[in-house]
Structure formats: C-alpha cells, structure tokens
C-alpha positions in Angstrom: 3.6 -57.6 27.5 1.3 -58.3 24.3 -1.6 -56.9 26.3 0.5 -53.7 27.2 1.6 -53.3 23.6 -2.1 -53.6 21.8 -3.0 -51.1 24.8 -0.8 -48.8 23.6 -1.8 -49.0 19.7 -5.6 -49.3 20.6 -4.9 -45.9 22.6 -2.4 -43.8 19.9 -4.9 -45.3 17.4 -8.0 -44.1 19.2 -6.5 -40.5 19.3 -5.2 -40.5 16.0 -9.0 -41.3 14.2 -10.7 -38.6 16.9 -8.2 -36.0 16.0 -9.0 -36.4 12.4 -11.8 -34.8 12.1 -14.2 -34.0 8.6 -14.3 -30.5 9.5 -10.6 -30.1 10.6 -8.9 -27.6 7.9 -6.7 -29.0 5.5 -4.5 -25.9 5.1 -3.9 -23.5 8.2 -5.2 -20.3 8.2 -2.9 -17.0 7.7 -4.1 -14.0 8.9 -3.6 -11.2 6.4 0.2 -10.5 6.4 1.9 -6.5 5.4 2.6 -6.4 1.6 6.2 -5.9 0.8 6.3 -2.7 -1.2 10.0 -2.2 -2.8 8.6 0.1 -5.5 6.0 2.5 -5.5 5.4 4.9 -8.8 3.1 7.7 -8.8 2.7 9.1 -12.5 1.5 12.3 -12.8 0.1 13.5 -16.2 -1.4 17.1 -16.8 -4.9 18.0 -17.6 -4.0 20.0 -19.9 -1.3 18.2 -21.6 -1.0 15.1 -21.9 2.7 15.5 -22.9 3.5 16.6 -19.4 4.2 13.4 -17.9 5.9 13.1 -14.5 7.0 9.7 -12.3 7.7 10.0 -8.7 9.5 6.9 -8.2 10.7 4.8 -5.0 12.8 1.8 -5.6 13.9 0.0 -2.5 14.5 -3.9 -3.8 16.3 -4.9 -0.8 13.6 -3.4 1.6 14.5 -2.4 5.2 17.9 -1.8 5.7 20.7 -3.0 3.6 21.0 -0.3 0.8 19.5 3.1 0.6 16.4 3.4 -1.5 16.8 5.6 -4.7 13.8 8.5 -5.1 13.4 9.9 -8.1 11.4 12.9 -7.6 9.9 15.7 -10.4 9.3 18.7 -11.8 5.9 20.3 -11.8 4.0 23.2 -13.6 3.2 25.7 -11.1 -0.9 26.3 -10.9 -1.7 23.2 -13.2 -3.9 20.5 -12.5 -2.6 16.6 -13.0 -4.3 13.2 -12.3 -2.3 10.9 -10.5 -1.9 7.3 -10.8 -0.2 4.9 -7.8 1.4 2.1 -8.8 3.1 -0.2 -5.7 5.2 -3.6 -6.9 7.1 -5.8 -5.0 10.1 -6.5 -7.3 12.2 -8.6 -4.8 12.0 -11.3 -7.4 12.4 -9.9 -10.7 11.9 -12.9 -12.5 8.4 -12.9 -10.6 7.2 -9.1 -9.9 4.2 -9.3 -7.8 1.8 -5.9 -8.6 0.8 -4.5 -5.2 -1.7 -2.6 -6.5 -4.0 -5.1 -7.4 -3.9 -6.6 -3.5 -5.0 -2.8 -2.3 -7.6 -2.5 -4.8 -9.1 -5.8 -3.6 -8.6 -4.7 0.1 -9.3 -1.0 -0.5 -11.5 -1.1 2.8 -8.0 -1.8 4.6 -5.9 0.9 2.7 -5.7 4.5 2.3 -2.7 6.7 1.1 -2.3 10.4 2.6 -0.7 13.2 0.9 1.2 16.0 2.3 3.0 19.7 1.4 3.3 23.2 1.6 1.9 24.7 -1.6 0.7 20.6 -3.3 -2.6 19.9 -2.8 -3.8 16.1 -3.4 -7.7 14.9 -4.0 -9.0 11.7 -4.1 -10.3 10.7 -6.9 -11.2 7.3 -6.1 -13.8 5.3 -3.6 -13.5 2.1 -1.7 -16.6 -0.3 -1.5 -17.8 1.9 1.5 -17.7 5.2 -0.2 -14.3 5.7 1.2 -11.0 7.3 -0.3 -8.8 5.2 -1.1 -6.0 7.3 -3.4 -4.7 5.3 -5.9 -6.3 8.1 -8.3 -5.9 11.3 -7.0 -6.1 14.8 -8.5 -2.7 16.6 -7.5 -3.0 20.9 -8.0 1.0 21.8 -8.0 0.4 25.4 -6.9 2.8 28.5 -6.7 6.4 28.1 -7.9 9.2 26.5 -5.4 10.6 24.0 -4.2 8.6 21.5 -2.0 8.2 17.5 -0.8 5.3 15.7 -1.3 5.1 12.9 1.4 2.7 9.9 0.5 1.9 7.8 3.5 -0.2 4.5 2.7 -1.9 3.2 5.9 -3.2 -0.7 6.1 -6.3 -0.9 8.2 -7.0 3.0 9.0 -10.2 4.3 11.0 -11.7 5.4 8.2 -14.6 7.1 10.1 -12.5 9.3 12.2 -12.4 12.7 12.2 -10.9 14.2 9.2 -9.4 11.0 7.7 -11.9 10.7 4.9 -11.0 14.5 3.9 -7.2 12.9 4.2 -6.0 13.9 7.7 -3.9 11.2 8.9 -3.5 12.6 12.5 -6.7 10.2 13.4 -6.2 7.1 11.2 -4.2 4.8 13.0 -3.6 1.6 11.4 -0.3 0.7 10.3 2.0 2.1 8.0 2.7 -0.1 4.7 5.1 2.3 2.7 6.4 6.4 3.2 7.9 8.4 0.9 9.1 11.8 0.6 9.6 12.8 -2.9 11.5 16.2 -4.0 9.4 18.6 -6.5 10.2 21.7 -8.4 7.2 23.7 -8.9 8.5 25.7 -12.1 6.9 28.6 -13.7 
C-alpha cells in the first residue's frame, strides 16, 4: 500500500514540476475585446466663428437594451465650414469614466468612423500610422438649408485598402461595428 501511495505522489509530483514550465505565461492572454461605447460626443465648432459651437451627443449608460439612448442632435449654418472633434467614453461607472478615445487613437489601424447625409459632407482630417483615415478630426461642410441626419458609423478592424473606404465608403469595409448613431440637424440659413 505504501508503495502504491509514493507511486502516486512520485507521479502527480512528476507532472506537476513538467507542467510548470519557465516560459509558461503567468497571466493568460486576452485577445482584444469590443470597447463599450455609452457616450459618444462629436463637437463641431465653425471656421469662421469660433462662437458657433455645436455637440452631437449620444448617451446610452445602460448600453444595449434596457433604456432608450438620449441623442441630442444640432443646428448648423447652412454653407459653413466646421472642424469636428469625436469624443467616445464609456461612463458605465461614473465614479471611473474610461475615455474611449484614447484606446482608438492607440489602435487607429483597427478603427475608422464613416459619415453619412443628404446635403452634409464630412472629411477626414486625420491619419492613422499607415496613412489611413481614421476620423476622430474631420472637417464637416453643412451645405444648403434643411433638415437632415448625419449617421456616424465607427468600424473596429475595417479593410482599409478596399475600394473606396479610404475616401470613406463603408459599403467595402467590413469589420465590425463598435458604435452608430443617427443624429438630427437643422441646416439654418
């Protein structure tokens, strides 16, 4: 029976030391998870006056389901030229806001935001390290007067190098969808 039992040991023991190897991780590896985006704020300021300050903002602090999200869309100068600014948070804990923004800006291979409506035109005004767009600056031409909706769609791992992405198509992109948002504008005279 003693024989049996220091079998036993010598065996668990035996695995035990060859399973702990040197080169063995000490903390497992996560593969890059989605951000949590409950706000995202895209500020607006005019070229030409830099008293004409707009926020499009999208506050959703329950995420998915549960309660609506509240959009706050904006009013616009018709024909003026403003440069935008994203901002993305995740404000789930408000006692610990985590800024978004910063993780796209160090991943802004894996990101690209795409803008889209009728008489709004968006630019990029900003490069990732590959000479990319990226669109957390933009330059945003309101156009004619009207009413219209500015959807901003940001995309985690896009085909950048697909046919009309760079220039802000989205139809090629792929990737996965992070955050969308339709905001409301008034394109005043």
């Amino acid at each position: 029976m003693k024989l049996k039992k220091l079998l036993i040991l010598s065996i668990i023991g035996f695995i035990s030391f060859s399973s702990c190897k040197k080169d063995d991780p000490v903390t497992p590896v996560i593969p890059n998870e989605e951000e949590l985006i409950t706000t995202l704020n895209y500020t607006l300021t005019n070229n030409f006056d830099s008293t004409d300050v707009v926020t499009l903002t999208f506050v959703d602090l329950d995420g998915d389901g549960g309660n609506e999200p509240t959009i706050t869309g904006g009013s616009l100068n018709a024909n003026k030229t403003y440069n935008g600014r994203m901002e993305l948070l995740d404000e789930t804990d408000p006692a610990d806001v985590e800024d978004i923004t910063e993780e796209v800006l160090e991943e802004d291979e894996d990101h690209q935001f795409f803008f889209s409506a009728a008489s709004i035109t968006v630019i990029y005004d900003d490069l990732d390290t590959n000479n990319n767009p990226v669109g957390l600056q933009t330059i945003l031409n309101a156009g004619s007067a009207g009413l219209d909706t500015l959807k901003i769609t940001l995309i985690h791992e896009p085909n950048k190098d697909a046919m009309g992405v760079s220039d802000g198509n989205m139809a090629n992109a792929g990737g996965e969808t992070d955050i969308e948002v339709s905001f409301p504008i008034n394109v005043v005279q």
